[in-house]
Residue frames relative to the residue before (quaternion, step in Angstrom):
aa qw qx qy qz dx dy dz
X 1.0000 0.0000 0.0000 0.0000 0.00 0.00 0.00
X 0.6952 0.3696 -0.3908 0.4768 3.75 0.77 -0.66
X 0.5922 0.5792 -0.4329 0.3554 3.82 0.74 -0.42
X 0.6281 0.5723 -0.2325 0.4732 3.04 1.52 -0.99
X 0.6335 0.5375 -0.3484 0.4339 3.64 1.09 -0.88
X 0.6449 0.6078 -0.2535 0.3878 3.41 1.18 -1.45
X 0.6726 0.4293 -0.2480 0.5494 3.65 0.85 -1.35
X 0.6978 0.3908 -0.3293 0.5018 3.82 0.29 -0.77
X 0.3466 -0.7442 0.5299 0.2127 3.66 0.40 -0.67
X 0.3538 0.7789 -0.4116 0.3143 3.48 1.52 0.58
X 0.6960 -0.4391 0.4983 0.2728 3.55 -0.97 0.98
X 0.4964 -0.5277 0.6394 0.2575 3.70 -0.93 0.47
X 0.6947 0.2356 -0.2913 0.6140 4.08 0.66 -0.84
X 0.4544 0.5732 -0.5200 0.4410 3.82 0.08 0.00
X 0.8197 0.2730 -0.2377 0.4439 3.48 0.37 -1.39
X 0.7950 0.4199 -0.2288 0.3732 3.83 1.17 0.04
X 0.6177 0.2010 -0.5027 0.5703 2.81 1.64 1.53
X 0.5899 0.6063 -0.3155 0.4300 3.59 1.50 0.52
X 0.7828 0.1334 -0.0957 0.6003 3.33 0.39 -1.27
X 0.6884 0.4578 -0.4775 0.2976 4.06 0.16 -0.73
X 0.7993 0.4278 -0.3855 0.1717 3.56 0.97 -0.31
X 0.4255 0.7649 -0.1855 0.4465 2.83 2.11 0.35
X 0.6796 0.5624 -0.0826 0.4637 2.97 2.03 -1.05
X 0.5266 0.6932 -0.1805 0.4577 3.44 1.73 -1.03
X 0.2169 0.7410 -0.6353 -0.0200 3.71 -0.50 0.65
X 0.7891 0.3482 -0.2873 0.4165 3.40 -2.12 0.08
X 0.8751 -0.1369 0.1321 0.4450 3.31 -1.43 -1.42
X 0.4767 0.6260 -0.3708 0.4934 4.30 1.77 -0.61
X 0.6118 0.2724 -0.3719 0.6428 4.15 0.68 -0.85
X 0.6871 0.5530 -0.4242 0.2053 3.40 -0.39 -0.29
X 0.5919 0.6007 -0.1566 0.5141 2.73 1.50 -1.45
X 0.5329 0.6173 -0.2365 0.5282 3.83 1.31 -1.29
X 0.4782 0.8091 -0.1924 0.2822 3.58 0.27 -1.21
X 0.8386 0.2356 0.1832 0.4557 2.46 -0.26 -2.39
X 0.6017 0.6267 -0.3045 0.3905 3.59 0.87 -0.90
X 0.7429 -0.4788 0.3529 0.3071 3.44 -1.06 0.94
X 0.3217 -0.6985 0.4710 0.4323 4.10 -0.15 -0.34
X 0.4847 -0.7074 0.4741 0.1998 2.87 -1.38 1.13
X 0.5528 -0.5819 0.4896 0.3408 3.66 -1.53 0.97
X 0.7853 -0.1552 0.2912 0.5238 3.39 0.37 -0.97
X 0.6716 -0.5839 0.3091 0.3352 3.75 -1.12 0.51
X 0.5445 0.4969 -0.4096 0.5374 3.61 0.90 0.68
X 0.5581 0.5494 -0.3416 0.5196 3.09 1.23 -0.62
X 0.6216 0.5153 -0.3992 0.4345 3.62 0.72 -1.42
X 0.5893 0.6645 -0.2887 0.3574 3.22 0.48 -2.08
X 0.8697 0.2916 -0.2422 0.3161 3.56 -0.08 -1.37
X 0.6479 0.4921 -0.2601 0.5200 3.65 1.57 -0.59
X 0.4271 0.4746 -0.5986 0.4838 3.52 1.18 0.21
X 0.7882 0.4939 -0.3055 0.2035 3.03 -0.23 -2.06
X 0.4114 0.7265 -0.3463 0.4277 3.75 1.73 -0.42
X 0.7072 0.5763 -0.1102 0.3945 2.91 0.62 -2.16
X 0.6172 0.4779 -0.2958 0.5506 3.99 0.90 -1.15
X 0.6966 0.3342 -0.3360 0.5386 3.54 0.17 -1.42
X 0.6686 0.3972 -0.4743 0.4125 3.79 -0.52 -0.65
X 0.6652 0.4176 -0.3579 0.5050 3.87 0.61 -0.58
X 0.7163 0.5033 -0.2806 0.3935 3.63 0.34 -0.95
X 0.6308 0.5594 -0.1708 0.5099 3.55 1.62 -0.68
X 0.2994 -0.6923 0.5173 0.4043 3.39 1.93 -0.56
X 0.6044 0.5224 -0.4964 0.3396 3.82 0.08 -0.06
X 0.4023 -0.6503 0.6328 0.1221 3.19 -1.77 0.42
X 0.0644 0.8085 -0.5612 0.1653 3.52 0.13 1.21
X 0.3948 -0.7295 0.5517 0.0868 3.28 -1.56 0.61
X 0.3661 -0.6683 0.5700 0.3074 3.72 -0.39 0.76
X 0.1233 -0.7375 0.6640 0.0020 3.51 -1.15 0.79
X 0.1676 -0.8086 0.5622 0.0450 3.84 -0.14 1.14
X 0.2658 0.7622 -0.5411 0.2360 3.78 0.80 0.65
């Protein structure tokens, strides 16, 4: 996605309401979906990269937006 941002020249929000839902399959669009709305593409960025590790760790974890 960032190679893709770099070569296209798309905005960080461009690609999170353009290309990431388009890109997401199975349990990752789902997961997108359902999730609160994102502020802005750092936001996305940082609650994916949660989302993978917390899954890759086997744990069930809860975003907290404090």
């Amino acid at each position: 996605i960032l190679k893709h941002q770099h070569v296209t020249g798309y905005s960080g929000q461009q690609h999170l309401d353009q290309i990431i839902p388009l890109s997401l399959t199975n349990e990752a669009y789902d997961w997108f979906r359902f999730e609160v709305k994102f502020s802005n593409w750092n936001d996305f960025k940082t609650r994916f990269q949660f989302e993978v590790n917390s899954k890759a760790l086997g744990m069930k974890m809860t975003w907290n937006e404090s």
